[in-house]
N, CA, C and O atoms as a Tripos MOL2 file, in Angstrom:
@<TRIPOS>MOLECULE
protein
  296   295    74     0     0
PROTEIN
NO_CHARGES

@<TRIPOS>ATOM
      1 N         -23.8560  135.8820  -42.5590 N.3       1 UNK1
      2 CA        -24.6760  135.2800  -43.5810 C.3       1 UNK1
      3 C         -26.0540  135.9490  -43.5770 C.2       1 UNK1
      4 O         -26.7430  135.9870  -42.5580 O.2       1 UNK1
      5 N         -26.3430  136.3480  -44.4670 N.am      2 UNK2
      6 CA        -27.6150  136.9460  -44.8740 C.3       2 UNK2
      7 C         -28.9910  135.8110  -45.1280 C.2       2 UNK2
      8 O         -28.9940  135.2110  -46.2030 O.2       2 UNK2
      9 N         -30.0210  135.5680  -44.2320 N.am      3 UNK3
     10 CA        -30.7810  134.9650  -44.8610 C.3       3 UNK3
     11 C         -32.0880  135.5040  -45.1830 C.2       3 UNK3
     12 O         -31.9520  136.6710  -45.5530 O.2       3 UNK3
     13 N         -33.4500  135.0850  -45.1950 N.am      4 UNK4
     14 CA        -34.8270  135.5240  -45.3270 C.3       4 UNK4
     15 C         -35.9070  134.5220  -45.1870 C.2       4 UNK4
     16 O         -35.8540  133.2920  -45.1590 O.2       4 UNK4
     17 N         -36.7780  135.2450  -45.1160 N.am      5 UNK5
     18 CA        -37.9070  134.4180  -44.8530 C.3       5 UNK5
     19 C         -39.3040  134.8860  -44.4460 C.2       5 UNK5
     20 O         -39.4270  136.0810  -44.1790 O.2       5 UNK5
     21 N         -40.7880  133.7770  -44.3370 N.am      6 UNK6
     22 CA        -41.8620  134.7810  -44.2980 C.3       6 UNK6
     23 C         -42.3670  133.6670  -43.0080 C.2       6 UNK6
     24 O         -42.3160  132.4390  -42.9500 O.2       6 UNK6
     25 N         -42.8900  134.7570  -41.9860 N.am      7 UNK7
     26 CA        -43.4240  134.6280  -40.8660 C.3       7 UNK7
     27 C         -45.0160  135.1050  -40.7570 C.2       7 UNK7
     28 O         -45.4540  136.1350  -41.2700 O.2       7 UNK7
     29 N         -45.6260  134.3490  -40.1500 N.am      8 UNK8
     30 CA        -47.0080  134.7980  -40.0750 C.3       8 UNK8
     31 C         -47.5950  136.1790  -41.2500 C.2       8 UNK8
     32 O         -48.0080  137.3190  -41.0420 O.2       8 UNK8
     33 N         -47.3660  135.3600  -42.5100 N.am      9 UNK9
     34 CA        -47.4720  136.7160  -43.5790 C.3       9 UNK9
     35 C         -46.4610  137.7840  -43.9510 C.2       9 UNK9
     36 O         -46.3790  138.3770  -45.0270 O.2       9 UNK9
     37 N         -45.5740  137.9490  -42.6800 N.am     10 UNK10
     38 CA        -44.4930  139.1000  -42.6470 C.3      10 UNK10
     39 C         -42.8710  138.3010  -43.6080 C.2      10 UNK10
     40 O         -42.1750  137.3030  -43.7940 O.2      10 UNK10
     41 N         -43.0460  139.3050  -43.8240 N.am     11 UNK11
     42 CA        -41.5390  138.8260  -44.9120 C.3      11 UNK11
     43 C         -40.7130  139.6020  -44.2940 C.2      11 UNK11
     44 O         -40.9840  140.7760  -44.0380 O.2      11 UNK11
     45 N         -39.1690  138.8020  -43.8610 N.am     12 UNK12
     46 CA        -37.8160  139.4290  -43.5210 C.3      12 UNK12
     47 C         -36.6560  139.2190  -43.7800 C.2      12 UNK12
     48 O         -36.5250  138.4380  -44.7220 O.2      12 UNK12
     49 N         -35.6960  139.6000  -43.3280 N.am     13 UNK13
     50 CA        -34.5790  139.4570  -44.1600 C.3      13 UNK13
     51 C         -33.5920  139.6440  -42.5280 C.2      13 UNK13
     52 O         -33.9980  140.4230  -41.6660 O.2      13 UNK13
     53 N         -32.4540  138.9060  -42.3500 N.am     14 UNK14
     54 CA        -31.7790  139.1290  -41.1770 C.3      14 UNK14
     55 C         -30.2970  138.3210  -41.5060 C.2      14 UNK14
     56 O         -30.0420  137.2850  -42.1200 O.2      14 UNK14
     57 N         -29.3580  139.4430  -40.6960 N.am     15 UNK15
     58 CA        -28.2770  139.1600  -41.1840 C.3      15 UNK15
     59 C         -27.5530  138.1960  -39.5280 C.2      15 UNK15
     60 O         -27.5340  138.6460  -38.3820 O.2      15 UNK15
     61 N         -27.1840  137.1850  -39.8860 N.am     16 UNK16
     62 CA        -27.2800  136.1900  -38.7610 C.3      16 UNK16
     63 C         -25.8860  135.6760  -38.6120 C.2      16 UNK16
     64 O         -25.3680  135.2800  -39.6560 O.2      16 UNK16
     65 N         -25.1740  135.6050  -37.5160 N.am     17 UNK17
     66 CA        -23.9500  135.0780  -37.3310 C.3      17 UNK17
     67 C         -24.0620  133.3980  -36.2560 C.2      17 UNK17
     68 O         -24.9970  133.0730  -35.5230 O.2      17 UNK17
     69 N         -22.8880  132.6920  -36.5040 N.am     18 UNK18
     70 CA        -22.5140  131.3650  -36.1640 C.3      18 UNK18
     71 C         -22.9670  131.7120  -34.3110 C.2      18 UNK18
     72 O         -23.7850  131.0190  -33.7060 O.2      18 UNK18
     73 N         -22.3500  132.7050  -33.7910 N.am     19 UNK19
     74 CA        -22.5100  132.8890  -31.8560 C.3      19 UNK19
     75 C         -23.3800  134.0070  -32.3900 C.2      19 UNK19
     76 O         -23.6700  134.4390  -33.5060 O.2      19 UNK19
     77 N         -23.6780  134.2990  -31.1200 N.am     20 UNK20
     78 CA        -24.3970  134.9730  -30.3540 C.3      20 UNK20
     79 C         -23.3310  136.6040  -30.6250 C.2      20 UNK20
     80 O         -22.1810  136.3970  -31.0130 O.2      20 UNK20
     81 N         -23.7810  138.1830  -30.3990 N.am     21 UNK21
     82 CA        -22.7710  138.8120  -29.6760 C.3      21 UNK21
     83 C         -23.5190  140.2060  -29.1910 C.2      21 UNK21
     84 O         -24.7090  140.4800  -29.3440 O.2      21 UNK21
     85 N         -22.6430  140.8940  -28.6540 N.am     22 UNK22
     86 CA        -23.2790  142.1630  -28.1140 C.3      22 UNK22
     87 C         -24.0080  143.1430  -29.2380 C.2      22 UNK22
     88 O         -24.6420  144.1690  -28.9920 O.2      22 UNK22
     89 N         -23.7630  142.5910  -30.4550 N.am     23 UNK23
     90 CA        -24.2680  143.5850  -31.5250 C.3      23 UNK23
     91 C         -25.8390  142.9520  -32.0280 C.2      23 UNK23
     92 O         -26.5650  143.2310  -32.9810 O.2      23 UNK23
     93 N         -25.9390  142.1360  -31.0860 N.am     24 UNK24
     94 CA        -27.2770  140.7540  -31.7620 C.3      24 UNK24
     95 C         -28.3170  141.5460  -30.8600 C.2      24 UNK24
     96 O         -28.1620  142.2710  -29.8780 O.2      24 UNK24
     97 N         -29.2090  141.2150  -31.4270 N.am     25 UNK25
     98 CA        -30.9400  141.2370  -30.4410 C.3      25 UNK25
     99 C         -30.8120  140.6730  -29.5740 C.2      25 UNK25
    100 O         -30.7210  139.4570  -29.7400 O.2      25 UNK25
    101 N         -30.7410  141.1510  -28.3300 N.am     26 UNK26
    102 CA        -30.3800  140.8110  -26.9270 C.3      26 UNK26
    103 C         -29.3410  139.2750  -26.9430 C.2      26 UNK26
    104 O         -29.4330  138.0820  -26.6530 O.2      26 UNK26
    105 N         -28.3910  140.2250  -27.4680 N.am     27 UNK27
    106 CA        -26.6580  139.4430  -27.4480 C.3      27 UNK27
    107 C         -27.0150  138.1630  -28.5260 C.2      27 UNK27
    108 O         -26.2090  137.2550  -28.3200 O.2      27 UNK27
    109 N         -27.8340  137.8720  -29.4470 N.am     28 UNK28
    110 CA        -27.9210  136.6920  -29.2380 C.3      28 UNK28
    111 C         -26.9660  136.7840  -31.0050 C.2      28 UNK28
    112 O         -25.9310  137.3880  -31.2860 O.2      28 UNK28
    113 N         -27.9380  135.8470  -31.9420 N.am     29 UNK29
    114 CA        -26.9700  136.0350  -33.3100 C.3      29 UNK29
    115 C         -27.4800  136.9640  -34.6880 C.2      29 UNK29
    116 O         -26.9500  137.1130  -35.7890 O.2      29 UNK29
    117 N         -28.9640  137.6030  -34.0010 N.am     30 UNK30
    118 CA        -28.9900  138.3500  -35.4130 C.3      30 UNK30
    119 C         -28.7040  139.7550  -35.3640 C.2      30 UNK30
    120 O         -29.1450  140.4340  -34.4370 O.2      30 UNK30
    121 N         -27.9250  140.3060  -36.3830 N.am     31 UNK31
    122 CA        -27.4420  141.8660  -35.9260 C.3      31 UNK31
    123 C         -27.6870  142.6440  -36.7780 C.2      31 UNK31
    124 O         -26.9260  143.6110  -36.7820 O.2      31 UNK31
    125 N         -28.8350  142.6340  -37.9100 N.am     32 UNK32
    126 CA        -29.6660  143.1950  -38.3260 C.3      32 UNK32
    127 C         -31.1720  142.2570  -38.7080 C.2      32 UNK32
    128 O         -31.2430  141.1460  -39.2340 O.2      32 UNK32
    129 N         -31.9470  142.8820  -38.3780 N.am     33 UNK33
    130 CA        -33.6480  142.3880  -39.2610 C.3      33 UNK33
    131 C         -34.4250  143.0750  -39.6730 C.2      33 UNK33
    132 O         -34.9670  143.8990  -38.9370 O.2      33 UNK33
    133 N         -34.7570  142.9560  -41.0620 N.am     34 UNK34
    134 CA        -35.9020  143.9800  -41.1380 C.3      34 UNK34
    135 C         -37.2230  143.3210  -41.5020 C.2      34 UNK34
    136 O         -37.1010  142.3930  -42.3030 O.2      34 UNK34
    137 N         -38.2990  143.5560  -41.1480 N.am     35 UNK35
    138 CA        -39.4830  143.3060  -41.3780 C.3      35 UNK35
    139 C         -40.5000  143.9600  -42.2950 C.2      35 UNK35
    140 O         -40.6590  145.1590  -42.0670 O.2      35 UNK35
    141 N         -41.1100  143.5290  -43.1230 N.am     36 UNK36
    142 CA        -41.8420  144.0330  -43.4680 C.3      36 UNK36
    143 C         -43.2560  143.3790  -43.8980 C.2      36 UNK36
    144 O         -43.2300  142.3650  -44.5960 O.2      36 UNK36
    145 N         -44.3600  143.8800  -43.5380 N.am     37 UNK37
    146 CA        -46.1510  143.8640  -44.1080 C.3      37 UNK37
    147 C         -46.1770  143.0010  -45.1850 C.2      37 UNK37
    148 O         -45.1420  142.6040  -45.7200 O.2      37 UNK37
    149 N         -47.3240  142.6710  -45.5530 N.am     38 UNK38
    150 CA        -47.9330  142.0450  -47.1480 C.3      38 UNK38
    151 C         -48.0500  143.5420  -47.7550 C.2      38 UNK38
    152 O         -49.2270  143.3340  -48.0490 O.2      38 UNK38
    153 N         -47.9120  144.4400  -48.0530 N.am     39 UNK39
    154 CA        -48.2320  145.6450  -48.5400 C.3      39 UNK39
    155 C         -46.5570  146.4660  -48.5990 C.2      39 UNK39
    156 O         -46.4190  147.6890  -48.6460 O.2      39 UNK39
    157 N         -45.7120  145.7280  -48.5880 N.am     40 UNK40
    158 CA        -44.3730  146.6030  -48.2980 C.3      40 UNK40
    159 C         -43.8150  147.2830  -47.2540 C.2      40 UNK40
    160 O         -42.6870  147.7730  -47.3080 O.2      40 UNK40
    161 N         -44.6290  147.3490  -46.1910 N.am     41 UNK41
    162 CA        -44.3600  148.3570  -45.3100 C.3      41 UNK41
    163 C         -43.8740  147.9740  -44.4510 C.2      41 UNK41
    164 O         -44.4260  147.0690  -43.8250 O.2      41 UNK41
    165 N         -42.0870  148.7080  -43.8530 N.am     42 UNK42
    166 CA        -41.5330  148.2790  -42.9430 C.3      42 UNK42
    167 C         -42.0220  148.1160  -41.6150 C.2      42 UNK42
    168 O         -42.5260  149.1320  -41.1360 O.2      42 UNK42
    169 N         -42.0050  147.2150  -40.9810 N.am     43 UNK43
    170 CA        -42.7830  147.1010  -39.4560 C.3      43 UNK43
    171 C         -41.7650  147.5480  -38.1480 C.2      43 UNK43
    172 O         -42.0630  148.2920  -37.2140 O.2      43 UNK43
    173 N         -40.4580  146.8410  -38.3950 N.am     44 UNK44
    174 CA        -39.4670  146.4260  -37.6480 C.3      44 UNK44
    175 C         -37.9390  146.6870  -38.3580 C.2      44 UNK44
    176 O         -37.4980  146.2780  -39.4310 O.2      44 UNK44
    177 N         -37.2670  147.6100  -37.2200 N.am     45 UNK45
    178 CA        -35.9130  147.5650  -38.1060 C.3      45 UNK45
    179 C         -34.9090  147.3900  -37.3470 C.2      45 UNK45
    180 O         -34.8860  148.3540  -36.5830 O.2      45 UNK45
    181 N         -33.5470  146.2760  -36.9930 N.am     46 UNK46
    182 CA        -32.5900  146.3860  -36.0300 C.3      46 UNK46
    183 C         -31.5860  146.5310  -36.9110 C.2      46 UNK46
    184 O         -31.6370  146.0240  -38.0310 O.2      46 UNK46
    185 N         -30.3980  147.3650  -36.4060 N.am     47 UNK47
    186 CA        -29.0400  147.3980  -37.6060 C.3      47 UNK47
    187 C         -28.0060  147.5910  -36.6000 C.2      47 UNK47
    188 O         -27.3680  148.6430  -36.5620 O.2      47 UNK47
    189 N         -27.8030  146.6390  -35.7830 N.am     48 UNK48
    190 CA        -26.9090  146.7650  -34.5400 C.3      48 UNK48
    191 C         -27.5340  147.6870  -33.8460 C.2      48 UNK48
    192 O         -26.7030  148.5700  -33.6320 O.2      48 UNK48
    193 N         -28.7640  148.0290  -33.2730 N.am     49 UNK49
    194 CA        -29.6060  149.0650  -32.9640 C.3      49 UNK49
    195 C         -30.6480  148.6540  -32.6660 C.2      49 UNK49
    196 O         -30.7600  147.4840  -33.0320 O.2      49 UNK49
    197 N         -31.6290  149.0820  -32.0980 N.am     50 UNK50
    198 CA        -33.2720  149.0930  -32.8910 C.3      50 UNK50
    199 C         -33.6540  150.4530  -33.1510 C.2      50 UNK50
    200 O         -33.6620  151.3600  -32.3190 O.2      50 UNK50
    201 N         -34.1140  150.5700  -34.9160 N.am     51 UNK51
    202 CA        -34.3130  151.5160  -35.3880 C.3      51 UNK51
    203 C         -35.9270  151.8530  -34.7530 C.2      51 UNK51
    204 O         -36.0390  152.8340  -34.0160 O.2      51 UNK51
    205 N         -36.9910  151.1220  -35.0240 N.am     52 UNK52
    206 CA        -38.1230  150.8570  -34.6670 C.3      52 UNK52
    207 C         -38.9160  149.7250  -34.6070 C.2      52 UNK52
    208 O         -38.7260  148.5980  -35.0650 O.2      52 UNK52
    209 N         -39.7520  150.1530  -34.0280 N.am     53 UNK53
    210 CA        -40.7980  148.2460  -33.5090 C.3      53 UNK53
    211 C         -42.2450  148.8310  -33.6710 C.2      53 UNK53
    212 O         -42.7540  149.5540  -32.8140 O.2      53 UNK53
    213 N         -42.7210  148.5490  -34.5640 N.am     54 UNK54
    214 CA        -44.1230  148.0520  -35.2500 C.3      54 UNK54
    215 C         -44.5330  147.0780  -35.5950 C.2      54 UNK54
    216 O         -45.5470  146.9330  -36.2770 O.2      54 UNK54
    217 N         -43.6370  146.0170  -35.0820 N.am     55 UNK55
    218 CA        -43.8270  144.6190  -35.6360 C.3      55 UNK55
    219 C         -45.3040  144.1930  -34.5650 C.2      55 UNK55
    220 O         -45.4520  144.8340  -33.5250 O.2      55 UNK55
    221 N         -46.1960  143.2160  -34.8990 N.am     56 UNK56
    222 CA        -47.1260  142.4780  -33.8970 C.3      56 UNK56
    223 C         -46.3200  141.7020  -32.7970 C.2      56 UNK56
    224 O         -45.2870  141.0490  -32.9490 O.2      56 UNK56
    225 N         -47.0910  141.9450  -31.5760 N.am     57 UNK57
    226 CA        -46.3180  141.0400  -30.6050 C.3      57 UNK57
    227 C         -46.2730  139.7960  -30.7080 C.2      57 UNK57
    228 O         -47.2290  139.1070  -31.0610 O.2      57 UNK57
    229 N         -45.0460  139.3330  -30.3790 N.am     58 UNK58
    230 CA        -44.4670  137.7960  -30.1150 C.3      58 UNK58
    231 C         -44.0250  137.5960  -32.0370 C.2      58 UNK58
    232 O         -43.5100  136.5290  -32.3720 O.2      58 UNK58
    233 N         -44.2510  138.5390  -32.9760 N.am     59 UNK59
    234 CA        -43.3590  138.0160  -34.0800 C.3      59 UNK59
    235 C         -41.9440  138.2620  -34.1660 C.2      59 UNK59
    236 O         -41.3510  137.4380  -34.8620 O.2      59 UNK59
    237 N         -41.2910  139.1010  -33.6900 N.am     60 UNK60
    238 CA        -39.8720  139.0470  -33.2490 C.3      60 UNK60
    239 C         -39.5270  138.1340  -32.6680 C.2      60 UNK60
    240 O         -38.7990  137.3370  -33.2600 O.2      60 UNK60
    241 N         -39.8800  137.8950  -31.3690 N.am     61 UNK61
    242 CA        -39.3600  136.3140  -30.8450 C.3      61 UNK61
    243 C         -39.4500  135.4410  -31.8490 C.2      61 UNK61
    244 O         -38.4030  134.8700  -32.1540 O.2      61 UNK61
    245 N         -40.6160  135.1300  -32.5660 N.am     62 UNK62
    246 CA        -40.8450  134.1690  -33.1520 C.3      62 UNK62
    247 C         -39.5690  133.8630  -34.0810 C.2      62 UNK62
    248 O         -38.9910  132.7760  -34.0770 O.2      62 UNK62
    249 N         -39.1810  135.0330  -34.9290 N.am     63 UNK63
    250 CA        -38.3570  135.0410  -36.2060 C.3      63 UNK63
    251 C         -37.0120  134.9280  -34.9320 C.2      63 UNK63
    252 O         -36.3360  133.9700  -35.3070 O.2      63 UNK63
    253 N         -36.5110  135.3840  -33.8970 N.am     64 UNK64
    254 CA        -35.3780  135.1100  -33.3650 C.3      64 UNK64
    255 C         -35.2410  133.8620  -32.7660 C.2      64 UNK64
    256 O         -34.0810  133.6700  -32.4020 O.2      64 UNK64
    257 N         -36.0830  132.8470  -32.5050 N.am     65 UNK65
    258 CA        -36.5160  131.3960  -32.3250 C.3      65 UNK65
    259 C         -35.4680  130.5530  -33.3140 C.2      65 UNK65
    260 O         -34.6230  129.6890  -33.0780 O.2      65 UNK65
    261 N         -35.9150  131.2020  -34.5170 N.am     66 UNK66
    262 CA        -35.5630  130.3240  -35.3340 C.3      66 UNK66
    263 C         -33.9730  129.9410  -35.5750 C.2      66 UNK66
    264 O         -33.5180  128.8890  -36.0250 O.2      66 UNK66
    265 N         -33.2540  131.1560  -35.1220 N.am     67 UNK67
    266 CA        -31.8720  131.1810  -34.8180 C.3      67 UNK67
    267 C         -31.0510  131.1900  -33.2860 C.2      67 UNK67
    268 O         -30.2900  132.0320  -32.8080 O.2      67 UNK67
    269 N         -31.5210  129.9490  -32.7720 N.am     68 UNK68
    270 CA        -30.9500  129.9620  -30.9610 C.3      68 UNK68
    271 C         -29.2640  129.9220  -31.6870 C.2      68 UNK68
    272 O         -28.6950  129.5850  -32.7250 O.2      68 UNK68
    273 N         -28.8650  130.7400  -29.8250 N.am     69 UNK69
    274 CA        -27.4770  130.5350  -30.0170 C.3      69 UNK69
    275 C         -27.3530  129.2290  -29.5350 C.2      69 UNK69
    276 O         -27.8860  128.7980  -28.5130 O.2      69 UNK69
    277 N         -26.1920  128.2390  -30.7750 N.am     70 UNK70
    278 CA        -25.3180  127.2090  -30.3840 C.3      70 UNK70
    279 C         -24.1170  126.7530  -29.2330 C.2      70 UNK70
    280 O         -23.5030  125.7090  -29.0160 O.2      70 UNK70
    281 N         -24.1330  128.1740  -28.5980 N.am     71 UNK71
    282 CA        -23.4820  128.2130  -27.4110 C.3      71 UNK71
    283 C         -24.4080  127.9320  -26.0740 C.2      71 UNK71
    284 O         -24.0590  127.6660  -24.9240 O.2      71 UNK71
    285 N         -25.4940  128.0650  -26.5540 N.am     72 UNK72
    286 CA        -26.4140  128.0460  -25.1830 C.3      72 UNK72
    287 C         -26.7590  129.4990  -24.3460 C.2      72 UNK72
    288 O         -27.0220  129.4900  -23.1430 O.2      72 UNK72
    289 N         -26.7210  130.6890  -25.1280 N.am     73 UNK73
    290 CA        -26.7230  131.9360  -24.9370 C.3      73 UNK73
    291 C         -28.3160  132.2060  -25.1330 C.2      73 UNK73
    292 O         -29.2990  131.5310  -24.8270 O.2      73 UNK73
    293 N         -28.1250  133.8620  -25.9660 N.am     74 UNK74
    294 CA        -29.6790  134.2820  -26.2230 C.3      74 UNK74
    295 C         -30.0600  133.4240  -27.2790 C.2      74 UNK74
    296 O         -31.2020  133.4750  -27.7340 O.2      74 UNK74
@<TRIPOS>BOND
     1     1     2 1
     2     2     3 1
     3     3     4 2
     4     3     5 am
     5     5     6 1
     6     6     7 1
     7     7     8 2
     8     7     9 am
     9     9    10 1
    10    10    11 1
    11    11    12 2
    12    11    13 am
    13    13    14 1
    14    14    15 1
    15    15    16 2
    16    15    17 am
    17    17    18 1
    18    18    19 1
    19    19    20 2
    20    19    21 am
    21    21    22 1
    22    22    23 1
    23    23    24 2
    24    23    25 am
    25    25    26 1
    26    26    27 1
    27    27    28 2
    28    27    29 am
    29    29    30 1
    30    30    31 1
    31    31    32 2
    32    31    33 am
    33    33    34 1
    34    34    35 1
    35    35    36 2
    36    35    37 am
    37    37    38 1
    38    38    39 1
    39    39    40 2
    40    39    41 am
    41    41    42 1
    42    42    43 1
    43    43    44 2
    44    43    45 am
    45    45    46 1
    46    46    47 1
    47    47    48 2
    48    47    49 am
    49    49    50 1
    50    50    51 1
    51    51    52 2
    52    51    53 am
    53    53    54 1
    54    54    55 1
    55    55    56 2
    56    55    57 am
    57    57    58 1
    58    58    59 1
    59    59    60 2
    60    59    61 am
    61    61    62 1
    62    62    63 1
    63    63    64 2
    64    63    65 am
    65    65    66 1
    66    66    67 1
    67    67    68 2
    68    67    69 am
    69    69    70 1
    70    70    71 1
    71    71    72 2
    72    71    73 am
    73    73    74 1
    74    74    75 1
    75    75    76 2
    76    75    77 am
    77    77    78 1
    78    78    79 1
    79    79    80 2
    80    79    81 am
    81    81    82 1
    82    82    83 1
    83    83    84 2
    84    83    85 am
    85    85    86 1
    86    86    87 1
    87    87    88 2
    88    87    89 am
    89    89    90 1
    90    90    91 1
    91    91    92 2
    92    91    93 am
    93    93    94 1
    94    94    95 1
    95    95    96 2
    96    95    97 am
    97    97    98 1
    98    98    99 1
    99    99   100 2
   100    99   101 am
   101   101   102 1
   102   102   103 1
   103   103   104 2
   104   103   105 am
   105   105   106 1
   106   106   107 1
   107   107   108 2
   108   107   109 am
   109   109   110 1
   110   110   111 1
   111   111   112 2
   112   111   113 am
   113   113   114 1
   114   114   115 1
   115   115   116 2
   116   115   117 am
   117   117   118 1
   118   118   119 1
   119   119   120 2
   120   119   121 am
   121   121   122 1
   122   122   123 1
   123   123   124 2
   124   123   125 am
   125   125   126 1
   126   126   127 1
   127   127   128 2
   128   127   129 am
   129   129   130 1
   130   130   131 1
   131   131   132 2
   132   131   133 am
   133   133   134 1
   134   134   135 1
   135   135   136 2
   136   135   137 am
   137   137   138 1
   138   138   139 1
   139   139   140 2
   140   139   141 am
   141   141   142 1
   142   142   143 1
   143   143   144 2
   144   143   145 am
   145   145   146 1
   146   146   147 1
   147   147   148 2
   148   147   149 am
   149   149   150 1
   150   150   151 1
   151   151   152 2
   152   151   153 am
   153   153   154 1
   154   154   155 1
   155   155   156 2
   156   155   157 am
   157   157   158 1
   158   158   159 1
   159   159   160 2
   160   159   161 am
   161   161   162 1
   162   162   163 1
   163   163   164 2
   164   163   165 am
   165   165   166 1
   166   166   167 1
   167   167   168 2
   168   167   169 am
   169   169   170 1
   170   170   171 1
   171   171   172 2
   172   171   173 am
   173   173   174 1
   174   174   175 1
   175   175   176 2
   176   175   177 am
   177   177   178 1
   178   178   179 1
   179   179   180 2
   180   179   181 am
   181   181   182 1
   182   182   183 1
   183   183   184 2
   184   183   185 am
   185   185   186 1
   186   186   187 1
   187   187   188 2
   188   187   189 am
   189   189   190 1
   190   190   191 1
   191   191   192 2
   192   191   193 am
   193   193   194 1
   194   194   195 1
   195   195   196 2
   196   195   197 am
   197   197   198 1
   198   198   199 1
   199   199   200 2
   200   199   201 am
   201   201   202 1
   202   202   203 1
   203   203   204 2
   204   203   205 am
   205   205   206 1
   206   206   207 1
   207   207   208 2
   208   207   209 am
   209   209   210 1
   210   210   211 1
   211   211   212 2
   212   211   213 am
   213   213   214 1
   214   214   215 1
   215   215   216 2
   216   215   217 am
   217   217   218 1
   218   218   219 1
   219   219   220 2
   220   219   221 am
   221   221   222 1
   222   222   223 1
   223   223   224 2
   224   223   225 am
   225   225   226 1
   226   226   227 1
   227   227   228 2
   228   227   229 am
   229   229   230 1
   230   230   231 1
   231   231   232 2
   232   231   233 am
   233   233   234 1
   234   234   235 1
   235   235   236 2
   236   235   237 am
   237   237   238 1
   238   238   239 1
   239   239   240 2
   240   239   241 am
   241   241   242 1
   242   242   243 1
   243   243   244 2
   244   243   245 am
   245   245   246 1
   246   246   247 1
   247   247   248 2
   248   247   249 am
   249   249   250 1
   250   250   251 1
   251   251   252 2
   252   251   253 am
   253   253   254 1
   254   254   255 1
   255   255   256 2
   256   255   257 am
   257   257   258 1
   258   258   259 1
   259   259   260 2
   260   259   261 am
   261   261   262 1
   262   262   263 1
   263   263   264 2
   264   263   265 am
   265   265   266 1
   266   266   267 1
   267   267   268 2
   268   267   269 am
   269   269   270 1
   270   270   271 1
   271   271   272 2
   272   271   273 am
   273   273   274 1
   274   274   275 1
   275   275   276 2
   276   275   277 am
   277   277   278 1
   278   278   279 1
   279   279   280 2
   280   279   281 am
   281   281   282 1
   282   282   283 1
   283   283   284 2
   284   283   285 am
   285   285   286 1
   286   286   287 1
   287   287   288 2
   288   287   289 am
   289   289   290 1
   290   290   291 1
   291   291   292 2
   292   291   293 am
   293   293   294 1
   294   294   295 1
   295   295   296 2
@<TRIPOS>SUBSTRUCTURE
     1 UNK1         2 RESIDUE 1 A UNK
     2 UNK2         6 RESIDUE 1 A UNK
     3 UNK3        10 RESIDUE 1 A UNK
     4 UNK4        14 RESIDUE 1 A UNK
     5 UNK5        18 RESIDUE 1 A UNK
     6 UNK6        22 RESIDUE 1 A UNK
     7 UNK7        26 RESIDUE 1 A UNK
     8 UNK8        30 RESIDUE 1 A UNK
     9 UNK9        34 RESIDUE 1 A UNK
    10 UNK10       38 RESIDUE 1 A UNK
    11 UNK11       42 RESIDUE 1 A UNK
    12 UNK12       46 RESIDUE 1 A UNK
    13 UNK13       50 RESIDUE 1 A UNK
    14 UNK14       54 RESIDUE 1 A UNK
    15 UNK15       58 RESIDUE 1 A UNK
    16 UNK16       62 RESIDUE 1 A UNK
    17 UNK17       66 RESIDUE 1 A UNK
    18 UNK18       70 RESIDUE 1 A UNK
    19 UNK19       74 RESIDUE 1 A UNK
    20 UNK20       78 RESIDUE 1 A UNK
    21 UNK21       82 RESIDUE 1 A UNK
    22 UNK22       86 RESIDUE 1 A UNK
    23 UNK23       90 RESIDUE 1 A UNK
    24 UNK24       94 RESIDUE 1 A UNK
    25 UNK25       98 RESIDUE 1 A UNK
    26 UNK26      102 RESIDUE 1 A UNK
    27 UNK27      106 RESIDUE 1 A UNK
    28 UNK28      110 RESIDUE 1 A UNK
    29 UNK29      114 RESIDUE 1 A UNK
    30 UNK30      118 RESIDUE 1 A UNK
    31 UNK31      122 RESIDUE 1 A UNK
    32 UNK32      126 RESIDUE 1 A UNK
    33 UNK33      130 RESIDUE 1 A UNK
    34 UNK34      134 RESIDUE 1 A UNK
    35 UNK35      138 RESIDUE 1 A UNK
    36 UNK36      142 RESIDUE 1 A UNK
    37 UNK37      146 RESIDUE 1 A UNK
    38 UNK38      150 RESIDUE 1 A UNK
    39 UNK39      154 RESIDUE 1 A UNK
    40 UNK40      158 RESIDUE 1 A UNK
    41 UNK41      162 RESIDUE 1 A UNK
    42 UNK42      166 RESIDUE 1 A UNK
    43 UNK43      170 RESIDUE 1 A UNK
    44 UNK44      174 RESIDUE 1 A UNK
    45 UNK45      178 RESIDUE 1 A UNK
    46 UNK46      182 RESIDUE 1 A UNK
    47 UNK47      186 RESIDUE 1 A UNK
    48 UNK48      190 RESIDUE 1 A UNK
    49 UNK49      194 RESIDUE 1 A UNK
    50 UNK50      198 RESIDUE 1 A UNK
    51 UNK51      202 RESIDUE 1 A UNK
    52 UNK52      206 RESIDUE 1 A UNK
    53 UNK53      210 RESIDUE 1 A UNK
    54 UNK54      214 RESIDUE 1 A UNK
    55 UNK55      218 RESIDUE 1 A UNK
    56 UNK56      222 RESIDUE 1 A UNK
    57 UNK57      226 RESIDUE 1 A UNK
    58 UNK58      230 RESIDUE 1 A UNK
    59 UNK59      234 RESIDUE 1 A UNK
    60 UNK60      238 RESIDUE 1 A UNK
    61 UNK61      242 RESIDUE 1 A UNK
    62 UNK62      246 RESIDUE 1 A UNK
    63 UNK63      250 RESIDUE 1 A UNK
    64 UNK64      254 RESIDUE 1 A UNK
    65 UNK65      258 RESIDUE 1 A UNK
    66 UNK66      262 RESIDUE 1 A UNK
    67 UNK67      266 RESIDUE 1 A UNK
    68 UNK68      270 RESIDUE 1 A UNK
    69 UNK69      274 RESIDUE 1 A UNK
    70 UNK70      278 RESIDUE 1 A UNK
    71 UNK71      282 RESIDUE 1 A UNK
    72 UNK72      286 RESIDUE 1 A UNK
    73 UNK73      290 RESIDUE 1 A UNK
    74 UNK74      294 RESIDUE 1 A UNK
């Protein structure tokens, strides 16, 4: 499931599954996110990967917060 949303100004978009898995941001359920600026500009990119991290610290956690695994995982 694809959702989105805006975090401390930053607008993203992350593609989020029911568990957790090895393809997630440290196993957990999102297995792509991208981030981006008030100005367009990508900050942050994971696509089963991490492409790059320009994001400000602690806004990744923040946006992966919002999706704990229901298993009790990441």
């Amino acid at each position: 499931m694809w959702t989105e949303g805006e975090t401390d100004g930053y607008r993203w978009y992350a593609k989020v599954y029911d568990v957790g898995s090895g393809w997630g941001i440290d196993g957990g359920r999102v297995s792509k996110l991208s981030i981006s600026d008030s100005g367009d500009t990508e900050v942050y990119n994971y696509d089963r990967g991490l492409d790059f991290d320009n994001a400000p610290a602690g806004l990744v956690a923040k946006i992966l917060a919002l999706f704990p695994d229901p298993e009790g995982g990441a």
